[in-house]
C-alpha positions in Angstrom: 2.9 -4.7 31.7 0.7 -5.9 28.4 -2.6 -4.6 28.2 -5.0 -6.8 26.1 -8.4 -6.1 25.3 -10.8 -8.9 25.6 -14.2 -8.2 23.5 -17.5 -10.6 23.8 -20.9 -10.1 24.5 -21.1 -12.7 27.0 -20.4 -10.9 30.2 -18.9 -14.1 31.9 -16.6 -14.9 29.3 -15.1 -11.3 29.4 -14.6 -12.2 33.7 -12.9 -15.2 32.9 -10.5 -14.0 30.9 -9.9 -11.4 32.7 -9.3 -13.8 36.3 -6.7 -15.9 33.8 -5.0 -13.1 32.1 -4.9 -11.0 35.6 -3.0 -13.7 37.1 -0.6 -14.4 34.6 0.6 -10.9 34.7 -1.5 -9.0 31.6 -3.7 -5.8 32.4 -7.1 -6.2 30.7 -9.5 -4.1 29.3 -12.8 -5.1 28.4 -16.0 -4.2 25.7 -19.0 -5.3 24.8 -19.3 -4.9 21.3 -16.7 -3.6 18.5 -18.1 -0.2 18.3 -17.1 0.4 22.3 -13.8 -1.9 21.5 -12.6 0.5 18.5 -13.3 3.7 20.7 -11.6 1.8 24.0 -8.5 0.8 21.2 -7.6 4.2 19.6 -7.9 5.9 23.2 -5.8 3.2 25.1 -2.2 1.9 24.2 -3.6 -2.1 23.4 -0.8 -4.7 22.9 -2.9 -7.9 21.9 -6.7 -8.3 21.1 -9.3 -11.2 22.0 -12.2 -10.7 20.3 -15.4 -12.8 19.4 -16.7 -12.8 15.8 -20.4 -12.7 16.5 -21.0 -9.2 18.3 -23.7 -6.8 18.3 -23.4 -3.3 16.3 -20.0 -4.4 15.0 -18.3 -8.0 14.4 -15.3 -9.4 14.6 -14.4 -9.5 11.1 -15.2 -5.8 10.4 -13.7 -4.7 13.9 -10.4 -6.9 12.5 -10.7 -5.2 8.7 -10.5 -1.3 10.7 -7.7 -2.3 13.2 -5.9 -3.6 10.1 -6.0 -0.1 8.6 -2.9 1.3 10.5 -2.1 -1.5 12.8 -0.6 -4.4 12.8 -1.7 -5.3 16.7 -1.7 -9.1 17.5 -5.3 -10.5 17.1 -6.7 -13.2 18.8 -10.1 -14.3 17.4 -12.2 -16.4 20.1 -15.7 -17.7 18.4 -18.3 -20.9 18.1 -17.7 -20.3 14.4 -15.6 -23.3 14.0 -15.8 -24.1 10.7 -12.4 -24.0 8.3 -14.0 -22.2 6.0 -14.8 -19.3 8.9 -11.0 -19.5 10.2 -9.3 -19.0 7.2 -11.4 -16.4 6.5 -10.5 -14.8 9.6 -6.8 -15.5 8.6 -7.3 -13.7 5.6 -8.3 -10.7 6.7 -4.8 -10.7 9.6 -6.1 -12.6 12.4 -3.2 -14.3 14.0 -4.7 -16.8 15.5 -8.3 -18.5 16.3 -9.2 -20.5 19.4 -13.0 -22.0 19.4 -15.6 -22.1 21.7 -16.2 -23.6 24.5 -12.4 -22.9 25.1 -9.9 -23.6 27.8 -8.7 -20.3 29.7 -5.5 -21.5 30.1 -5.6 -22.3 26.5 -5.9 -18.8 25.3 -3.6 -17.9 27.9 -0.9 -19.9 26.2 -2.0 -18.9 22.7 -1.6 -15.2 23.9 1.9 -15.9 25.5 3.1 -17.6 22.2 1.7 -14.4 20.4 4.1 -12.4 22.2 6.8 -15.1 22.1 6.7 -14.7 18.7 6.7 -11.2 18.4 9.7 -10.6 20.2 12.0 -13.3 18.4 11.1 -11.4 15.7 12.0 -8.0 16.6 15.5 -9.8 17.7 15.9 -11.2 14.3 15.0 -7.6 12.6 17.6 -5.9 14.8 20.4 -7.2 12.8 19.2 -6.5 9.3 17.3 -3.2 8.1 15.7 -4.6 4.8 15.9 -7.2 2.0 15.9 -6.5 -1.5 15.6 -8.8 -3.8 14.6 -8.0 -7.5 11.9 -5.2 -7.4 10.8 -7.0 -4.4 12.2 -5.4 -0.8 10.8 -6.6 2.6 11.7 -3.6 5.4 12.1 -5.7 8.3 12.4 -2.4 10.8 8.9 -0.8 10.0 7.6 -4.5 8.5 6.8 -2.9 5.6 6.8 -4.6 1.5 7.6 -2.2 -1.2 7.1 -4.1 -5.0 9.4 -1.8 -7.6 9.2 1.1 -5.3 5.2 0.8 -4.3 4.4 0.2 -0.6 2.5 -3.4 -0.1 0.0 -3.8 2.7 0.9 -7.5 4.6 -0.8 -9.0 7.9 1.2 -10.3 10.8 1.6 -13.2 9.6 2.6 -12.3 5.6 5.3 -10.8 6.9 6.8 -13.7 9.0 6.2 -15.9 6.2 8.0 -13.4 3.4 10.5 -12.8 6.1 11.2 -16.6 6.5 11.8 -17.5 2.8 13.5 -14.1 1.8 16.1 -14.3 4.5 16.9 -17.3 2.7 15.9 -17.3 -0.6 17.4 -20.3 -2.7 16.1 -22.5 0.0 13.5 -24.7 -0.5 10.6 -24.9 2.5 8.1 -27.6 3.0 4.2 -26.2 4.3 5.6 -27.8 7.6 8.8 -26.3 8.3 6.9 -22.8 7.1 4.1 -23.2 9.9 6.3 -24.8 12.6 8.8 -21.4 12.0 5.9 -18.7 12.1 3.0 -20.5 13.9 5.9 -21.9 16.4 3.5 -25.1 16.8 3.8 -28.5 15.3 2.5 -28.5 11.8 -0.8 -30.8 11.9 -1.5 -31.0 8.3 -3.5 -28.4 7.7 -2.1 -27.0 4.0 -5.0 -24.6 3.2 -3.9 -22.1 5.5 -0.3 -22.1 3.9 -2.1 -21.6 0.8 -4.1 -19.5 1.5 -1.1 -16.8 2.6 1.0 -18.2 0.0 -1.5 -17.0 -2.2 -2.3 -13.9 -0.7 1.4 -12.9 -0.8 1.9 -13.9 -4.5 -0.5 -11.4 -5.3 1.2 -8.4 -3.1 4.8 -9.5 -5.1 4.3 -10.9 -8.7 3.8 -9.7 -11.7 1.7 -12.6 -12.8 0.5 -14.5 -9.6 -0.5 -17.5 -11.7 3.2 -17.4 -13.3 5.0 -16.5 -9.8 8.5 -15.4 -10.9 9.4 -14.8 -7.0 7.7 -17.4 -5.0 7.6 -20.3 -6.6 6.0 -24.0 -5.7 8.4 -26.6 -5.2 5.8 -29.7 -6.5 6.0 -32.5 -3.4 7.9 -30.4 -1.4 7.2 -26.7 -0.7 8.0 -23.4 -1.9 11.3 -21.3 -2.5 11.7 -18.0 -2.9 13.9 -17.1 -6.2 17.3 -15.4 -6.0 17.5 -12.7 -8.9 
């Protein structure tokens, strides 16, 4: 059984989740505050965390930035901070995925299934091939770890899907659509910034020059491709 680890201040929120979660076959454990939550974390084996952004004695974002340290743990940010500007910093820093308040419970129950969906077909995909290598660039797909010309990369959860995606099949070109419908496993709804924005992100990890990508390069009107070398 998955244990998740639902974090708000809001008492009743935490018992909600916890009624939806409970019956859809999860074990829960719950804090208050991130402080509590990183202690309950490195004590407990956690397999997916809910956590608001807005918390007492530690938020979301720094709880997020000190799981992200050694872990690559699903994250599921849950927060009345709805503006884009708030998710996709969120994003940045290796949320998976963001559901705003007031929320559906059986919303965030689906959002935490497809997590774990999603997981798994990629540990099925990974089982075949160890690692790719492609110029200096080489994406281990066992311990989901980059090396560029021999130096170890950090990526979030969803860097790696993406690198994954286009190395596996490099030469190819991808539009923002087909990349978010592959790793998001949703219907692309025309949000590009949070392509870019990972995009981005990885083109600094990789290049030499991110302003003159030699690896992952932009496809103008369509997408992006990742270079064969």
């Amino acid at each position: 059984m998955k244990t998740i680890l639902i974090i708000d201040d809001e008492t009743e929120i935490r018992e909600l989740l916890t009624i939806y979660l409970k019956n859809h076959g999860y074990a829960t454990l719950e804090a208050s505050n991130g402080v509590d939550a990183l202690m309950i974390y490195r004590r407990e084996q956690i397999d997916l965390v809910i956590a608001d952004i807005m918390m007492p004695a530690m938020d979301g974002y720094v709880l997020l930035k000190k799981m992200r340290q050694n872990s690559q743990i699903p994250f599921l940010f849950l927060s009345a901070k709805s503006d884009d500007m708030d998710k996709i910093y969120g994003l940045q820093l290796g949320a998976d995925d963001y559901v705003g308040k007031p929320f559906n419970p059986l919303e965030v129950v689906s959002r935490v299934q497809a997590l774990f969906r999603r997981i798994d077909a990629f540990a099925k995909q990974n089982d075949d091939q160890e690692s790719i290598e492609i110029g200096d660039v080489t994406l281990d797909l066992t311990s989901c770890k980059l090396y560029k010309a021999g130096v170890q990369k950090e990526l979030t959860s969803y860097e790696f899907k993406i690198l994954s995606l286009l190395m596996r099949q490099a030469g190819r070109v991808f539009t923002k659509a087909s990349i978010y419908e592959h790793v998001w496993g949703e219907e692309y709804i025309g949000d590009e910034n949070i392509i870019m924005v990972y995009i981005s992100k990885i083109r600094e990890k990789i290049e030499d020059n991110p302003r003159k990508p030699a690896y992952l390069i932009t496809i103008r009107g369509l997408g992006y491709r990742f270079e064969k070398h």
